[in-house]
Backbone as a printed PyTorch tensor [residue, N CA C, xyz], in Angstrom:
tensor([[[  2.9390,   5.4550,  -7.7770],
         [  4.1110,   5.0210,  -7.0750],
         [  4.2710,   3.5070,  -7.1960]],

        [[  2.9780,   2.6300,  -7.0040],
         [  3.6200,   0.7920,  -7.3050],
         [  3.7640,   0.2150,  -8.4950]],

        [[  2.9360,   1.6850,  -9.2120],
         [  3.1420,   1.2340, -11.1040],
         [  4.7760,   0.8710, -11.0550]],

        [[  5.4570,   2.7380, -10.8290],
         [  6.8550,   2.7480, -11.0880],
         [  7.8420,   1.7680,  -9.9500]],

        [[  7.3860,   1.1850,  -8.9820],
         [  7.4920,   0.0820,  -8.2100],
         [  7.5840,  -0.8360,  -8.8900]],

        [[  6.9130,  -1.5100,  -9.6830],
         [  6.7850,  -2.5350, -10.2420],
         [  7.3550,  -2.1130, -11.5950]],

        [[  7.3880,  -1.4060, -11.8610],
         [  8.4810,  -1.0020, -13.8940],
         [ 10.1060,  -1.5490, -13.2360]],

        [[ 10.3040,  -0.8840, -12.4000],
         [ 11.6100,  -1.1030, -11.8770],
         [ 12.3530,  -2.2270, -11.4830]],

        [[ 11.1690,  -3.1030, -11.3550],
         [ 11.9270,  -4.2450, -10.7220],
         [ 11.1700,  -4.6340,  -9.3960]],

        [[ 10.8280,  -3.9060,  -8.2890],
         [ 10.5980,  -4.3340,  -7.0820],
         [  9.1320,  -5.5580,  -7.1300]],

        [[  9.6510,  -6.5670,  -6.7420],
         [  8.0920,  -7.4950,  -6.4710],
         [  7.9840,  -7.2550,  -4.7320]],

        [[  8.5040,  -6.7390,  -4.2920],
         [  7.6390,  -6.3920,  -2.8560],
         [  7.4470,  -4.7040,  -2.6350]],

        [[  6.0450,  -4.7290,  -2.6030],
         [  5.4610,  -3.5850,  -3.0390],
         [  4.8580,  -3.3330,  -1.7880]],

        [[  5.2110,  -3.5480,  -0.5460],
         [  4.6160,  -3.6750,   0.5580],
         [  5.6700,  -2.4170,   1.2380]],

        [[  5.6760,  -1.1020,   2.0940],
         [  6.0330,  -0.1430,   2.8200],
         [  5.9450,   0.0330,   3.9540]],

        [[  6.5120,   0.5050,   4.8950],
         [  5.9070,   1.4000,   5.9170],
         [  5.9270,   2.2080,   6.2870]],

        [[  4.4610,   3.0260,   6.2380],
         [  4.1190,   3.8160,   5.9180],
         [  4.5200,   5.3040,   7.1760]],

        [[  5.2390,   4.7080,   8.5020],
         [  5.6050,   6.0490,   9.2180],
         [  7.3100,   6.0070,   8.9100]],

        [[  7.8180,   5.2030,   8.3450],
         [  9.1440,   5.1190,   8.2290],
         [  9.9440,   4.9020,   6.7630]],

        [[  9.1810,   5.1200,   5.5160],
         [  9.2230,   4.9930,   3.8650],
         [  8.6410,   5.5780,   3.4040]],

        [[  7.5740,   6.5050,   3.9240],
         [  7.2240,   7.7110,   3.0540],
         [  6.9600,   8.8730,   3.3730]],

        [[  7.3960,   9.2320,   2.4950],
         [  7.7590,  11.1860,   2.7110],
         [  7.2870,  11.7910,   1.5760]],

        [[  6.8920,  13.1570,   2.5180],
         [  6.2180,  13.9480,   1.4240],
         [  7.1720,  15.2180,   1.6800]],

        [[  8.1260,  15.3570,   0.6240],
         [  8.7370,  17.0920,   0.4740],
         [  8.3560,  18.1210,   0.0070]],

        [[  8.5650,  19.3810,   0.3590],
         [  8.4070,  20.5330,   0.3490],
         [  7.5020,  20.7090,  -0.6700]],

        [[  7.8970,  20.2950,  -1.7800],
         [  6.8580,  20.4810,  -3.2840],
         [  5.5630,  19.0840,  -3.1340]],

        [[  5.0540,  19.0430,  -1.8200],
         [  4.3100,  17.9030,  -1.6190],
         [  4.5160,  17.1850,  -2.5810]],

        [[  6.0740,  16.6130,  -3.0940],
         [  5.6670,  15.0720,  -3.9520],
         [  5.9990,  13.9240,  -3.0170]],

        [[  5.2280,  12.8390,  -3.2230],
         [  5.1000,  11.8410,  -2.2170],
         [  6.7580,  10.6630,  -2.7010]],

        [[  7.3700,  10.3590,  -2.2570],
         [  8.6210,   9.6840,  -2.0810],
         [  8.6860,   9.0280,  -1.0110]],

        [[  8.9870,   7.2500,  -1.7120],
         [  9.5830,   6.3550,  -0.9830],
         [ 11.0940,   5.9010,  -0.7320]],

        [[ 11.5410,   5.4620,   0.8500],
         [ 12.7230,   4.7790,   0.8860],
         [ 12.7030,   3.6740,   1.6740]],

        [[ 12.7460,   2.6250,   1.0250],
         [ 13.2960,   1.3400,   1.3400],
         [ 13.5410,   0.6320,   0.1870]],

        [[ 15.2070,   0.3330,   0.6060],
         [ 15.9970,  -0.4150,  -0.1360],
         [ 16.0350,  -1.8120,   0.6380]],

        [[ 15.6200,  -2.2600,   1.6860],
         [ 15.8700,  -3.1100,   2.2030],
         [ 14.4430,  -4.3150,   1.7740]],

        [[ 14.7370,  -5.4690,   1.3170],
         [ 13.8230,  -6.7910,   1.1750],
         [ 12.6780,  -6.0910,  -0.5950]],

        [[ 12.9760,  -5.0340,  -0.8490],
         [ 12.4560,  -4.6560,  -2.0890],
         [ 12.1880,  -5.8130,  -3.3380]],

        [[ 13.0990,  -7.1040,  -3.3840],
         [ 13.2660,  -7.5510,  -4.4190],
         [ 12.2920,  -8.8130,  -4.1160]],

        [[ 11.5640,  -9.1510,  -2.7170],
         [ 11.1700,  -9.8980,  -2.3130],
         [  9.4310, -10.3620,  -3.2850]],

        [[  9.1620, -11.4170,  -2.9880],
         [  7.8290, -11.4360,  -3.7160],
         [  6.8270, -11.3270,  -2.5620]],

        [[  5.3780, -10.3160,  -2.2960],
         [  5.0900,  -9.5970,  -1.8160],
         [  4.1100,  -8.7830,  -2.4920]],

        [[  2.9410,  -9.5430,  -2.8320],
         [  1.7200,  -8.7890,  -4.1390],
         [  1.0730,  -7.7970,  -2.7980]],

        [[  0.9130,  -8.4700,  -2.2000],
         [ -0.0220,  -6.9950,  -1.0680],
         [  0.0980,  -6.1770,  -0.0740]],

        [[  0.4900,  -5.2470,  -0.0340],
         [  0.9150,  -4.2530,   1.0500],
         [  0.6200,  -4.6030,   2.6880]],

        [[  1.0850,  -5.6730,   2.9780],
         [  0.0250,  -5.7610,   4.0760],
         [  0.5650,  -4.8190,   5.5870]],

        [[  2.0010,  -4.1760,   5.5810],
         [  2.3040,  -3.4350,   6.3280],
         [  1.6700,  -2.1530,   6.2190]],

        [[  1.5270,  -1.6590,   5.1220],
         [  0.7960,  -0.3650,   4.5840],
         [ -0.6400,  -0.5550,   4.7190]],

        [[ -1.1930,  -1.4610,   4.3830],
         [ -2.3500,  -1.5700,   4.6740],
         [ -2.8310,  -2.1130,   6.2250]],

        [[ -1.7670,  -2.3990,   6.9400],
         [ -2.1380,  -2.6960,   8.7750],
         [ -2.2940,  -0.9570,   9.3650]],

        [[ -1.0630,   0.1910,   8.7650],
         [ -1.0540,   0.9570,   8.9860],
         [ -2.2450,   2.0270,   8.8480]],

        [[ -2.2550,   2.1360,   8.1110],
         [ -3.8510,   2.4950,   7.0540],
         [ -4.7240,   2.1910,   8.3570]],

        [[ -5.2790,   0.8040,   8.1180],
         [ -6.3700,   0.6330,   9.1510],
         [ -6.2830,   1.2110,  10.4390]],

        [[ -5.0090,   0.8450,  10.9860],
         [ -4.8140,   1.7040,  12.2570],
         [ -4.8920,   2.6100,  12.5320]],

        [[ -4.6480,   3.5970,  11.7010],
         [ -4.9110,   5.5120,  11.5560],
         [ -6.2130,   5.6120,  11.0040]],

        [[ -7.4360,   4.7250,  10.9760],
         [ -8.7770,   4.8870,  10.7520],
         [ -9.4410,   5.3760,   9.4070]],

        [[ -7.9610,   5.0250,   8.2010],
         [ -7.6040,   5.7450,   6.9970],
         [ -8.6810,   5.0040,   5.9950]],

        [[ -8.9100,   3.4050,   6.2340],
         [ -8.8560,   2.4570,   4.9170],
         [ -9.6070,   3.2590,   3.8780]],

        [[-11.0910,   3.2200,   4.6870],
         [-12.1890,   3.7760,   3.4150],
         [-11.4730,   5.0810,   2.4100]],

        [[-11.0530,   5.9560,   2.7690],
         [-10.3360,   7.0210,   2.7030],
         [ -9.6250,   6.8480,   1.0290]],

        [[ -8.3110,   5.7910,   2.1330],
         [ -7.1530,   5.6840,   1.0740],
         [ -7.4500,   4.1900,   0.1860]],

        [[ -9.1050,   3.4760,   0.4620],
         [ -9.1240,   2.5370,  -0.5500],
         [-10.0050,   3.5180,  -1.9430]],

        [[-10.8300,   4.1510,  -1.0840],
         [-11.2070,   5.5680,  -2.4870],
         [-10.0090,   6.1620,  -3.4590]],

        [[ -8.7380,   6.5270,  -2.8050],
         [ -7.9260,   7.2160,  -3.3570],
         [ -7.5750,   6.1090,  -4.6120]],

        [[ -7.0360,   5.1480,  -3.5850],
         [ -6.6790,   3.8840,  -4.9540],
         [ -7.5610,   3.3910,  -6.0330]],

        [[ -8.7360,   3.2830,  -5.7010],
         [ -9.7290,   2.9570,  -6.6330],
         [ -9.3450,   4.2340,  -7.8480]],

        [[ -9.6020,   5.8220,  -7.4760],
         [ -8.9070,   6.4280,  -8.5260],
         [ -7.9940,   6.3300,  -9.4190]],

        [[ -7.0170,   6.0590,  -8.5990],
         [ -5.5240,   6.0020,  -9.4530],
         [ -5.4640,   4.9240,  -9.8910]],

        [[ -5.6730,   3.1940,  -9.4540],
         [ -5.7460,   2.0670, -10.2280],
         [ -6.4220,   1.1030, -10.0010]],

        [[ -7.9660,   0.9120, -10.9660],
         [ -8.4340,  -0.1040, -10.2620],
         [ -7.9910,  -1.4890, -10.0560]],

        [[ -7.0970,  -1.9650, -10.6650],
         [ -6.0050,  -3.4450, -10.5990],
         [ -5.5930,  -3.4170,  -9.2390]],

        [[ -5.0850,  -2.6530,  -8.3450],
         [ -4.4700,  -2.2540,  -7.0350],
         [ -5.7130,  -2.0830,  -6.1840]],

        [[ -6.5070,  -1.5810,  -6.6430],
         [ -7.4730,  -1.0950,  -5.5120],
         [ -8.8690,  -2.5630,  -5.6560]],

        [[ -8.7840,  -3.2350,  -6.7180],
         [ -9.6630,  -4.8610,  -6.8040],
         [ -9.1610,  -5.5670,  -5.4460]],

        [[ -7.1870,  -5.9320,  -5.9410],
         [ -6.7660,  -6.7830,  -4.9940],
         [ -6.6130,  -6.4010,  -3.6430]],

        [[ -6.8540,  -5.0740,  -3.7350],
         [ -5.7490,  -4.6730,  -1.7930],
         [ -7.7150,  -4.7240,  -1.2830]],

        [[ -8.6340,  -4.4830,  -1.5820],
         [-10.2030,  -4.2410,  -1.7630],
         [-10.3170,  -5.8610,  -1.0910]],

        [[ -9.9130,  -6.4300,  -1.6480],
         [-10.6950,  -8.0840,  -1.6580],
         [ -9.6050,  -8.1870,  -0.3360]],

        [[ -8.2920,  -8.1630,  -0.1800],
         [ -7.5940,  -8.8050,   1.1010],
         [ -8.3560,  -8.0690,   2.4070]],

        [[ -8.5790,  -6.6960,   2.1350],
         [ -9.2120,  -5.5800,   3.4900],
         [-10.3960,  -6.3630,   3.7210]],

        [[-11.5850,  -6.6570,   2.7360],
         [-12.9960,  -7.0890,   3.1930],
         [-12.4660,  -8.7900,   3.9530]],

        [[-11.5640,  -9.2090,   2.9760],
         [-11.2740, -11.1020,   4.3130],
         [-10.9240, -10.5960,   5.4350]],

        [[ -9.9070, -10.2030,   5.5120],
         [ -9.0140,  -9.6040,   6.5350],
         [-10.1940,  -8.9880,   7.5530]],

        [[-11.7680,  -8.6080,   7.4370],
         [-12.4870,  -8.1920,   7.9470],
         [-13.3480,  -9.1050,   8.4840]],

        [[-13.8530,  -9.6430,   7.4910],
         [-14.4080, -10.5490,   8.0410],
         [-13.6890, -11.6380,   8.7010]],

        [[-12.2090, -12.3450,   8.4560],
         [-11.9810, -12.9720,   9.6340],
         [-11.8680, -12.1030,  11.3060]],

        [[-11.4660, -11.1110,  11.1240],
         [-11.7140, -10.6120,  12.4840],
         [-12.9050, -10.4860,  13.3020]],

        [[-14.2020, -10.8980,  12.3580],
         [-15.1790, -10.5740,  13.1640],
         [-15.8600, -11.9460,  13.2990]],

        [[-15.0430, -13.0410,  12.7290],
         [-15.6360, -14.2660,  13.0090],
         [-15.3580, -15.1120,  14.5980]]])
């Protein structure tokens, strides 16, 4: 999905995730937001606040590591700061 995100045009690759993605009937996963899409925006950080909050990260940073490790290096390295400043 941020491959064809990013073929298209969008440099803000950032979602949210209870209100932009849907999964239909034939479980294929589909996004909508047309709004701030064109913005520059390398890291999901709404999708990834969400994520953490639903107790998902480890989960859905495994999934990404599958599908791309380029995506799953950078969103990998912001989750572990993003960690450790909270616990400083």
């Amino acid at each position: 999905m941020k491959r064809k995100m990013k073929r298209l045009g969008f440099t803000n690759l950032d979602i949210c995730v209870t209100r932009h993605i849907f999964i239909d009937k034939q479980r294929v996963l589909k996004t909508v937001d047309h709004a701030n899409v064109y913005k520059q925006k390398p890291i999901p950080v709404r999708l990834l606040n969400t994520v953490s909050e639903l107790g998902l990260m480890d989960l859905f940073l495994q999934q990404v590591r599958d599908m791309d490790q380029e995506f799953y290096s950078e969103w990998k390295n912001y989750v572990h700061a993003r960690r450790s400043k909270n616990e400083d």
